[in-house]
N, C-alpha and C positions, 0 to 999 in steps of 0.2 A: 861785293856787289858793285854793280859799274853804275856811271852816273844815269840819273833818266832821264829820258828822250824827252816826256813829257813833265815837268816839275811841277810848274806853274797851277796851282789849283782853283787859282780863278779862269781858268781857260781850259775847260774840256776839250778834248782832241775831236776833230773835224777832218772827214772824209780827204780835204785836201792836205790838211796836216799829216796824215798817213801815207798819201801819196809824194811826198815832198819826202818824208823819212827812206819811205823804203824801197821809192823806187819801182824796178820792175817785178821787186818780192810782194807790191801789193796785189799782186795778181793770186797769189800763193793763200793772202791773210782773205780776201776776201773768198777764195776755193774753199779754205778750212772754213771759214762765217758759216758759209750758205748748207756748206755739207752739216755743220753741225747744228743748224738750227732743222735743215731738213732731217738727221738723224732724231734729235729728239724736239718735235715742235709747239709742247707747252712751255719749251726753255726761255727765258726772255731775255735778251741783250741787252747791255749796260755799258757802263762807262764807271768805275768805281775810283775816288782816291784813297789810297789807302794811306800812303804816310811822303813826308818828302823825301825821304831815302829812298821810294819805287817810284812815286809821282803816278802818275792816271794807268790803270788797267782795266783793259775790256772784259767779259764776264758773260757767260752763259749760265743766268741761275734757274736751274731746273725746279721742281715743285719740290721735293727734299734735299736737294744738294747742287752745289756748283756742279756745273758742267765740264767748262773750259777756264780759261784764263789766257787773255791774248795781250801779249806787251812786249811793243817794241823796242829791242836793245842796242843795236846798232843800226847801220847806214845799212839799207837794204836786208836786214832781218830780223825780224822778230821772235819771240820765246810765246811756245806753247806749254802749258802746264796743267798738268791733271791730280787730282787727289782718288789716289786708289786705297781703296780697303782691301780687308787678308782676302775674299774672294775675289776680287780684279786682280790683284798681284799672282792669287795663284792662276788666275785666267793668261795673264802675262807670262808666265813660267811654263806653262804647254802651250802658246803659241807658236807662230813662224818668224815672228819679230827677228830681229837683228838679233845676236848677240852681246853686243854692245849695248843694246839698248836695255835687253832686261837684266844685265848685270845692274847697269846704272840703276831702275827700280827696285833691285834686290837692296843694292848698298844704300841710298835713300835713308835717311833718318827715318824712323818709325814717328807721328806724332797721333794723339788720341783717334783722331778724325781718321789718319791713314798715313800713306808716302807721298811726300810732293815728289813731282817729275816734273823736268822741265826739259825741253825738246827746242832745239836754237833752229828755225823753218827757212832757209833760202833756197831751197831748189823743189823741185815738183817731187823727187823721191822724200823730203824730207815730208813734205804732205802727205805724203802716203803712208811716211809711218807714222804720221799723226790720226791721220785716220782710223787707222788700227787703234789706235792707243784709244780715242774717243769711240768704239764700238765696244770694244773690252769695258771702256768705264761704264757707258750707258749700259750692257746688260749685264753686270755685278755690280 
């Protein structure tokens, strides 16, 4: 796992803090926000720390389950992450997704909850196949 962007857990990440990390990719993190709070809008945004080896990650918690997971990894981009169950995964495996990409969710450890995906987002295509991937979660 690579260092985090954000370590510091006395200092939640700020709007400018994001835009300092990534640049012209915050164009990108904030398209994925908006669409995913517009996709499902009981979801609520966070800011969550989970441990010093991730440091601060952002959070879409819907009324039963995580939504998204948004955390910056490098200089201009950030990882998108979704927890699919055996119906998303199979919803992923008759999509039009990438190939690449739904091997990666095939090969995915299996853990109780589901498969973590994580999706590395620096370009407007890579949004879009996030997008995908947050439509498939939301309706499975």
């Amino acid at each position: 796992m690579e260092e985090p962007i954000f370590p510091d857990k006395s200092h939640m990440p700020q709007d400018s803090d994001l835009a300092r990390v990534l640049g012209r990719s915050k164009k990108h993190w904030d398209n994925l926000r908006a669409h995913a709070l517009d996709a499902d809008p009981a979801a609520k945004p966070e800011w969550k720390y989970y441990s010093k080896k991730s440091g601060w990650t952002f959070l879409l918690r819907g009324k039963r389950r995580n939504v998204l997971y948004m955390r910056p990894v490098a200089k201009r981009c950030f990882a998108a992450g979704f927890m699919f169950g055996k119906r998303a995964v199979q919803a992923v495996e008759e999509s039009d997704l990438p190939a690449d990409v739904v091997e990666a969710i095939r090969q995915a450890p299996q853990y109780p909850e589901g498969r973590m995906v994580r999706l590395d987002v620096t370009t407007a295509a890579d949004v879009k196949i996030a997008k995908k991937l947050l439509a498939l979660k939301i309706d499975n």
